[in-house]
C-alpha positions as CSV (number, residue, x, y, z in Angstrom):
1,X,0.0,0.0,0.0
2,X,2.7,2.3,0.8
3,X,4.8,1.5,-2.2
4,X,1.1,2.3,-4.3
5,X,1.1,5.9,-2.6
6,X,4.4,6.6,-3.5
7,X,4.2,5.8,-6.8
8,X,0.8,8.1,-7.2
9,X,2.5,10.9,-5.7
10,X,5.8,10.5,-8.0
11,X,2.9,10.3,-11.3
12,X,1.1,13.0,-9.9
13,X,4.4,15.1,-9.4
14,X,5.5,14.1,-13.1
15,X,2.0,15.3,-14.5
16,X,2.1,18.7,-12.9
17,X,5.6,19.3,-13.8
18,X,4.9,18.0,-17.5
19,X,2.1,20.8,-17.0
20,X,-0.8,17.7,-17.6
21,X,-4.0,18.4,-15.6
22,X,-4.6,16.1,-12.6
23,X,-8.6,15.8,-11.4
24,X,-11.2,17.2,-12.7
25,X,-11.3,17.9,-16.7
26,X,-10.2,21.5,-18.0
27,X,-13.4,23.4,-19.5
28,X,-13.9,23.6,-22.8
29,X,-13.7,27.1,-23.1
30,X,-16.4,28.3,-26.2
31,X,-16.1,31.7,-26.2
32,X,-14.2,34.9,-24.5
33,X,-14.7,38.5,-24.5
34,X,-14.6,41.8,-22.0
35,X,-17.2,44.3,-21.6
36,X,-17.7,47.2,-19.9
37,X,-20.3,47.7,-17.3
38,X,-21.3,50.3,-14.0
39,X,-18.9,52.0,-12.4
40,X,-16.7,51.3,-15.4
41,X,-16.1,48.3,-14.5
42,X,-14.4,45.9,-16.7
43,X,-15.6,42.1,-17.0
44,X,-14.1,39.2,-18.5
45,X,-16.8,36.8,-19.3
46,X,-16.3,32.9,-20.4
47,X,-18.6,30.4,-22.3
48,X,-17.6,26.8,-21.7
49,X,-19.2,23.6,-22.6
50,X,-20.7,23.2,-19.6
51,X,-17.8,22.1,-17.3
52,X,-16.4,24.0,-14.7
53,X,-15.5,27.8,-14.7
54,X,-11.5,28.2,-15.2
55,X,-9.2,30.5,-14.1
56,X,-7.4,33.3,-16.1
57,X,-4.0,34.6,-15.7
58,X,-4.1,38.0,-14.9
59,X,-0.3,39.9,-14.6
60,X,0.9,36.7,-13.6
61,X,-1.5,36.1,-11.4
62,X,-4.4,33.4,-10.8
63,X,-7.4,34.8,-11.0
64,X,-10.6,32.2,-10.6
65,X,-13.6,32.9,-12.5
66,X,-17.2,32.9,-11.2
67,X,-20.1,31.1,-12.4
68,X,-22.6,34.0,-13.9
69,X,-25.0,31.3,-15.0
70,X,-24.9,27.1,-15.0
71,X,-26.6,24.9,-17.5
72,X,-30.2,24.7,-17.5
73,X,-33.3,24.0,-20.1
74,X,-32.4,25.4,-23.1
75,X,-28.9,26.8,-22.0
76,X,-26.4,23.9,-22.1
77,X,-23.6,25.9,-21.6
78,X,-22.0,27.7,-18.6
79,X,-21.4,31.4,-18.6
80,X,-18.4,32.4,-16.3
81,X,-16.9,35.8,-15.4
82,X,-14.8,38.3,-13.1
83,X,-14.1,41.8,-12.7
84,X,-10.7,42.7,-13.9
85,X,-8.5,44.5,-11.6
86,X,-8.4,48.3,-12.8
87,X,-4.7,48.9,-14.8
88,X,-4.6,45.1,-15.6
89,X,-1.9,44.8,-18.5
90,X,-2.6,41.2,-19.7
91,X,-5.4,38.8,-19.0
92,X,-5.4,35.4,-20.6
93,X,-6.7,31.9,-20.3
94,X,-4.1,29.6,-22.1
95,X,-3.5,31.0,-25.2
96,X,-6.6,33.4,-25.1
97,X,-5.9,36.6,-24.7
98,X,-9.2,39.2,-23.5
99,X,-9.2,42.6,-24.8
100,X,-8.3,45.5,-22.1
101,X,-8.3,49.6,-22.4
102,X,-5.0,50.6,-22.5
103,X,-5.3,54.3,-21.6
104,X,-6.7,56.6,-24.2
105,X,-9.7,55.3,-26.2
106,X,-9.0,57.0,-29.7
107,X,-11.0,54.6,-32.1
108,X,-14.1,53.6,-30.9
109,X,-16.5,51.3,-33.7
110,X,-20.1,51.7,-33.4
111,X,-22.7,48.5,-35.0
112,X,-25.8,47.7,-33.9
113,X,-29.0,45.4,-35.4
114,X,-27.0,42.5,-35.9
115,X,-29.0,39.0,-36.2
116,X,-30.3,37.4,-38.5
117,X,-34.3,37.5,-38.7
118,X,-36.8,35.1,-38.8
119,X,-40.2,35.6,-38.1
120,X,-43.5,34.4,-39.8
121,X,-43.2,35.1,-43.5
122,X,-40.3,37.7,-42.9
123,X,-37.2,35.3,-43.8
124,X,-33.7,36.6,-44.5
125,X,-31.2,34.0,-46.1
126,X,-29.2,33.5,-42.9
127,X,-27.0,30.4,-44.3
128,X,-26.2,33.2,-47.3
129,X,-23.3,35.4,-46.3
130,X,-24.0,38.2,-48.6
131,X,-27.6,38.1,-47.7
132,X,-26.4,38.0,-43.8
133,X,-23.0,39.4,-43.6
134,X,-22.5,39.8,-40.0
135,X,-19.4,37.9,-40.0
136,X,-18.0,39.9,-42.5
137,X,-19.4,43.0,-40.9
138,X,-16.9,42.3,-38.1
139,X,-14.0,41.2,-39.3
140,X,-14.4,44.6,-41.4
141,X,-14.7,46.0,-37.6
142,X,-11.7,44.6,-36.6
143,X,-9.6,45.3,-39.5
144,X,-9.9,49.1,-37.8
145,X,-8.2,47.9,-34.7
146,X,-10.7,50.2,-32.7
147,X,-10.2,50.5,-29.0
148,X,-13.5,49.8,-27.7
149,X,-16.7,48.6,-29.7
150,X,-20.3,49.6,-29.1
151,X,-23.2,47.7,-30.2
152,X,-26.4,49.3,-30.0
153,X,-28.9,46.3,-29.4
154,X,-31.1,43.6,-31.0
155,X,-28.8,40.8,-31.0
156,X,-31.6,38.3,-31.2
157,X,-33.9,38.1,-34.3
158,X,-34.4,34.5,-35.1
159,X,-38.0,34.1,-33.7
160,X,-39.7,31.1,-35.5
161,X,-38.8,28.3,-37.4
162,X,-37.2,28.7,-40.9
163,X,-40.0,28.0,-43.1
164,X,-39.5,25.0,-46.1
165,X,-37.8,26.6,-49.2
166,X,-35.9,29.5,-47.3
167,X,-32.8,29.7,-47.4
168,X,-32.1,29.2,-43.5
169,X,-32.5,25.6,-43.1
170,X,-31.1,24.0,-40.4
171,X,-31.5,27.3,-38.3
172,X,-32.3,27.7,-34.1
173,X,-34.7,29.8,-33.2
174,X,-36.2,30.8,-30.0
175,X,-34.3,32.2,-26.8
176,X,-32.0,29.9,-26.1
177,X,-28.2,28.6,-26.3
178,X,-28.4,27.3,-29.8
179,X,-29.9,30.5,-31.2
180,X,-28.0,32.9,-29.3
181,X,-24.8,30.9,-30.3
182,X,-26.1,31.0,-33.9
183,X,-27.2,35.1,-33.9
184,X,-24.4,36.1,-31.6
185,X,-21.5,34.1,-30.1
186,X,-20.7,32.8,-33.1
187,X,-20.3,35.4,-35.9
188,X,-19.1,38.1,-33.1
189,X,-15.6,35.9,-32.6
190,X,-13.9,39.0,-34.1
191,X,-15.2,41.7,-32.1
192,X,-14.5,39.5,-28.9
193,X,-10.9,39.3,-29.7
194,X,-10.5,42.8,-30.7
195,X,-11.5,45.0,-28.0
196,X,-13.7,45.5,-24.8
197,X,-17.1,46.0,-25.8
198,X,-19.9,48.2,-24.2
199,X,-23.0,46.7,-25.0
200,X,-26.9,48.4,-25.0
201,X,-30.2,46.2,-25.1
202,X,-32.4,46.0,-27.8
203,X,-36.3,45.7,-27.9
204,X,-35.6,42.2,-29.4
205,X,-34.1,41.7,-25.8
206,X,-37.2,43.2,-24.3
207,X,-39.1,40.9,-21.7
208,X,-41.1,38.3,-23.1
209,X,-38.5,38.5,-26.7
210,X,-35.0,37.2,-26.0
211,X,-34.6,38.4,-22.2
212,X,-33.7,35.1,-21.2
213,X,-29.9,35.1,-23.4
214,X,-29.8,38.9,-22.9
215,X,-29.2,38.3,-19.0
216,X,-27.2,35.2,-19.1
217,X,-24.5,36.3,-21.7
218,X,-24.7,40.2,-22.2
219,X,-26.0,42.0,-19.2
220,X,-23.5,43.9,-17.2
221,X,-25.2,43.4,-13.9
222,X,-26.5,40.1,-11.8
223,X,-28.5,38.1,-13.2
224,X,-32.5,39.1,-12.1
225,X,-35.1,36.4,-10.0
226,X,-37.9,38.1,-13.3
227,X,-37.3,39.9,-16.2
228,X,-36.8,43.9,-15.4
229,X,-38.6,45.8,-17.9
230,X,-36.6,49.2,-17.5
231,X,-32.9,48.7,-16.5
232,X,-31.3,51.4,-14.4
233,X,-28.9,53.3,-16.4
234,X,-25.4,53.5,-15.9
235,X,-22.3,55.0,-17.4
236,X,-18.6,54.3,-18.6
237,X,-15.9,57.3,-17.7
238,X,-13.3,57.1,-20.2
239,X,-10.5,59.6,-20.5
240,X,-12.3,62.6,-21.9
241,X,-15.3,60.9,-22.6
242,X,-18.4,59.3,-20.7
243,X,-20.8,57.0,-22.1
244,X,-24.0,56.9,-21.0
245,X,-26.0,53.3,-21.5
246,X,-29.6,54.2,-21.2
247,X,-32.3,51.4,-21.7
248,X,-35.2,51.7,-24.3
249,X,-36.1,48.6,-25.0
250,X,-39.2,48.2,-23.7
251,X,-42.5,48.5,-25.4
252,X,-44.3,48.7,-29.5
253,X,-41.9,48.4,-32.2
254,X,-41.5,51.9,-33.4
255,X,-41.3,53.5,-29.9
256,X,-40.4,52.7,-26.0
257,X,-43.7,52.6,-23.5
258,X,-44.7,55.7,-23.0
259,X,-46.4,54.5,-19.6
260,X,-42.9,54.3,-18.8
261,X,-42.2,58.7,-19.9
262,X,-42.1,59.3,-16.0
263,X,-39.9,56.6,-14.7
264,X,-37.7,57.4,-17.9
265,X,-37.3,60.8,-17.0
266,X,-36.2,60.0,-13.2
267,X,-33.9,57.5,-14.6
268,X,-32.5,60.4,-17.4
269,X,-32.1,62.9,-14.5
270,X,-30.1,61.0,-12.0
271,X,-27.5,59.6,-15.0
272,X,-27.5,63.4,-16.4
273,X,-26.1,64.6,-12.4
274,X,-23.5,62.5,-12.2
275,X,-21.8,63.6,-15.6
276,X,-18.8,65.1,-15.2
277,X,-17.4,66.2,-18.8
278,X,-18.4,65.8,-22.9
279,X,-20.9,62.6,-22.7
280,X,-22.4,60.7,-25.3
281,X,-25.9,58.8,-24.9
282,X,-26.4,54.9,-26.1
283,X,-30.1,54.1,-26.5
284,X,-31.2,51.4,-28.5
285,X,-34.5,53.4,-30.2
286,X,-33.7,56.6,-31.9
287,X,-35.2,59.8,-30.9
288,X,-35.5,61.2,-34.7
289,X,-36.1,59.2,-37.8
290,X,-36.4,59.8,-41.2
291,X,-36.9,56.3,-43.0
292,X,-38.9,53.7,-41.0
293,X,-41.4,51.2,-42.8
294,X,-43.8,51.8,-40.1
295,X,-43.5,55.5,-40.4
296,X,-42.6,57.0,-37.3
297,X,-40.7,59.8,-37.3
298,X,-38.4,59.0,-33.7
299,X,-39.1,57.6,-30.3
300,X,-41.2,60.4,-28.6
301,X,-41.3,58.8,-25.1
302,X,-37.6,59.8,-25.1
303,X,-37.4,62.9,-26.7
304,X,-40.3,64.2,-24.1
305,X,-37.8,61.9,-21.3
306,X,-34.8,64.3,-22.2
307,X,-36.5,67.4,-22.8
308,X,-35.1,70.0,-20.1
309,X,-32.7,67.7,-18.6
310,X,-30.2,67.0,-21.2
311,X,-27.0,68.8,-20.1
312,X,-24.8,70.7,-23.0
313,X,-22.4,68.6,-22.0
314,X,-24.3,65.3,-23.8
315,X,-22.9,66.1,-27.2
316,X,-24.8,62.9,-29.3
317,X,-26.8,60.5,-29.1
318,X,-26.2,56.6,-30.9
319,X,-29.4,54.9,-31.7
320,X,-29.5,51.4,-33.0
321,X,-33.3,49.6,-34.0
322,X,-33.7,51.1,-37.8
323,X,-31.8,49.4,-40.1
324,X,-30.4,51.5,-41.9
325,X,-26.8,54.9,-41.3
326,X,-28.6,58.0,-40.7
327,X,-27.1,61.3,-38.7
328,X,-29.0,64.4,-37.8
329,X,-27.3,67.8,-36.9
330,X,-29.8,69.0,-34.6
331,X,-29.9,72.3,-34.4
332,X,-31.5,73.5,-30.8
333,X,-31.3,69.7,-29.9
334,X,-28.4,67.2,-29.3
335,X,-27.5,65.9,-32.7
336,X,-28.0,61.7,-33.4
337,X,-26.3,59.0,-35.4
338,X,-27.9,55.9,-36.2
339,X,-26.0,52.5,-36.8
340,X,-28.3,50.1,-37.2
341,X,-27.2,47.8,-40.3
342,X,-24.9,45.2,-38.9
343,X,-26.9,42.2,-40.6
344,X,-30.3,42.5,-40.4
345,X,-33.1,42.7,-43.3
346,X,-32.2,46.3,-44.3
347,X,-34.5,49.2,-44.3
348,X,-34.7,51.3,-47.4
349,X,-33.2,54.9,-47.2
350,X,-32.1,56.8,-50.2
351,X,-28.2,57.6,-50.2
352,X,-28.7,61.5,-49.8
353,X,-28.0,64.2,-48.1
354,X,-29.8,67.0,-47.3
355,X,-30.3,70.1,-45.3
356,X,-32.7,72.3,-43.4
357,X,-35.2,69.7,-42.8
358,X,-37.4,69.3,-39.7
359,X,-38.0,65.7,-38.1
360,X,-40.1,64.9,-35.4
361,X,-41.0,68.4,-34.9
362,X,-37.4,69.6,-34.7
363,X,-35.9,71.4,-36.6
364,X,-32.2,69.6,-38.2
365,X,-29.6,71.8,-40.5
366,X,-28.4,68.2,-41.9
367,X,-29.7,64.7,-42.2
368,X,-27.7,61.9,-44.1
369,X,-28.7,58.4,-44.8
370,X,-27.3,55.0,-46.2
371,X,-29.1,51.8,-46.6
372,X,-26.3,49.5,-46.9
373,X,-25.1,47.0,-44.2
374,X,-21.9,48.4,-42.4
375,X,-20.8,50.4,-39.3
376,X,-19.4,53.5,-37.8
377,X,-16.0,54.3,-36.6
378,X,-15.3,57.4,-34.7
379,X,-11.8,58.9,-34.5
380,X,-10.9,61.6,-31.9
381,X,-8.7,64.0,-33.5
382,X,-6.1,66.4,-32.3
383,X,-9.0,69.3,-32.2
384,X,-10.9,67.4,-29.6
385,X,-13.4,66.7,-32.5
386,X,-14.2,63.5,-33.8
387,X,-14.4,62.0,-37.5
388,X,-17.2,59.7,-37.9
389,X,-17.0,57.7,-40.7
390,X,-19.7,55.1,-42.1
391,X,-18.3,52.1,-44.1
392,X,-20.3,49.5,-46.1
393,X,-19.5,45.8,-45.2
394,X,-16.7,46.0,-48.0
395,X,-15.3,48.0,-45.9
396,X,-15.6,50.9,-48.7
397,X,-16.6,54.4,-46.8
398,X,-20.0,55.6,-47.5
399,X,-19.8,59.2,-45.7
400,X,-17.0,61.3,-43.8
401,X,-18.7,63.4,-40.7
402,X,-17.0,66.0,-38.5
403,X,-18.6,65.9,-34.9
404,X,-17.8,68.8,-32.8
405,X,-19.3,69.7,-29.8
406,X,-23.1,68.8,-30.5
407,X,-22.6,69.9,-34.6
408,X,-22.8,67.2,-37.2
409,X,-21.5,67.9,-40.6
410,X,-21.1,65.3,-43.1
411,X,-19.4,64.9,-47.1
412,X,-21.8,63.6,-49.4
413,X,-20.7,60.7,-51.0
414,X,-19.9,59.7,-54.7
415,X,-23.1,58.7,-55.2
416,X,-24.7,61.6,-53.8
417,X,-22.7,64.4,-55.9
């Protein structure tokens, strides 16, 4: 018996030097990213295959990783995570390596409306890339080696079954794993190993839609008992820059509750008093529109929310939910920018630019649309302003935008000339 001990402790010794794992198998791990969250906080989170959360190397140091959610009906995966200690230089899991802000954020990419939908009779071609280019949307993204990325909600779009003769056969649907691996974890690999990203809901994340993935992989707080309709806002202080995350999912299509106009307001006010420099707002729904199938002309729950409480020092606002690049320079209100075609079933929006228009009752000096799929990046310069520029998924640019202050202007493009 003796002689059997020794030898397991001599094997065991030999394993651990050889750098073998003795006990309990190593998790698969699926998928990594970071992401920022309150109190600008930033949180490595970990997919595995179910097994147990790892640890990470952090500086050199062992850092274990929490279980956020375990496997359950629906969710055969384990979601894993940690708060990064504030200055970490390098965070890895073997040969993983998580994105981390290292000092100034410069380039910052904006996307948003990125799934693939299907719903009823409303089908896109998910298994065709051109027809769903989200994976080429962000490895175009990455190609820009932006510092932080932004998504602006609706993550989530494949609802029902993929009807016979579509070309989406063999697609998930519902709120679950598969689906949410299918929309999201998947075709976001790029993003997730370019930078930290800062991530908004959607109303296709709303309660009663896709709540259920929304909480377990992308929330930036604990998970809830129930779905919360109306998440409390909460903000990201960057050097010389704070982003706001404010939550509009909730309600119709073409505009938040507006049962919900006093709580919004409340919610607007206490994230407004705790700004401390030049802001900029994330909402999923748009306070002005110009193209929109259904009509609407901008969210008015928020625009009556904001009214009289927006400081000067909120200088725009980055809207997701219509499918299309639009930008409004506002001219008594905080100018917008829309980026909501990362993937989804376009909306059409001539390629134009015009001036002097009014839009949901306001009055805007320039409005600018494209209908194409692509995505934003935004460049501080040496001026303090920023250059916004829209790209199409080919990475070709579609417009050129100054922002300054709360002023939007914006070079037509070729096509528009």
């Amino acid at each position: 018996m003796l002689a059997r001990t020794l030898l397991l402790f001599v094997l065991v010794g030999l394993a651990g030097a050889a750098g073998v794992q003795v006990g309990p198998a190593a998790a698969e791990v699926l998928y990594h990213w970071t992401q920022l969250g309150p109190g600008s906080r930033l949180i490595a989170r970990v997919v595995t295959d179910g097994t147990p959360c790892p640890s990470i190397a952090v500086d050199g140091e062992t850092l274990p990783l929490e279980q956020r959610a375990a496997p359950e009906d629906g969710f055969e995966t384990r979601v894993c995570e940690t708060t990064l200690p504030a200055g970490a230089a390098k965070a890895e899991l073997g040969d993983r390596r998580f994105p981390l802000l290292s000092g100034a954020v410069e380039r910052i990419a904006v996307i948003g409306d990125s799934g693939c939908r299907i719903k009823g009779a409303r089908v896109q071609a998910c298994n065709d890339p051109v027809q769903w280019p989200f994976v080429a949307v962000a490895g175009a993204v990455a190609k820009h080696d932006p510092d932080l990325i932004l998504h602006l909600g609706d993550y989530h779009y494949r609802e029902s079954e993929c009807p016979a003769g579509a070309d989406c056969q063999g697609s998930p649907f519902g709120d679950n794993g598969p689906t949410w691996k299918a929309d999201w974890l998947a075709p976001a690999q790029a993003l997730f190993a370019q930078a930290p990203l800062v991530l908004t809901r959607g109303n296709h994340e709303q309660c009663g839609w896709a709540w259920k993935g929304w909480v377990r992989y992308l929330a930036p707080g604990q998970i809830p008992a129930t779905c919360t309709i109306i998440e409390d806002p909460w903000t990201v202080r960057l050097p010389g820059l704070e982003l706001i995350v404010f939550d509009s999912s909730f309600g119709p299509a073409d505009r938040s509750a507006p049962e919900n106009l006093e709580r919004m307001r409340r919610m607007a006010e206490d994230a407004f008093a705790e700004l401390t420099g030049e802001a900029w707002l994330l909402t999923h729904r748009p306070l002005w529109v110009r193209y929109d199938p259904r009509g609407s002309e901008g969210d008015v729950t928020q625009r009556a929310a904001f009214a009289g409480a927006m400081p000067d020092a909120v200088a725009l606002v980055l809207a997701g939910h219509i499918h299309s690049f639009q930008a409004f320079d506002m001219v008594t209100r905080v100018s917008q920018v829309i980026s909501g075609n990362a993937g989804v079933t376009l909306y059409p929006a001539p390629d134009e630019t015009v001036h002097d228009i009014v839009v949901g009752g306001d009055d805007a000096g320039m409005a600018t649309s494209d209908s194409g799929f692509g995505f934003v990046i935004l460049e501080r310069q040496d001026d303090g302003s920023w250059r916004l520029d829209a790209f199409d998924v080919n990475d070709a640019l579609r417009r050129s935008c100054r922002v300054k202050g709360r002023e939007i202007a914006c070079a037509a493009a070729a096509s528009d000339r």
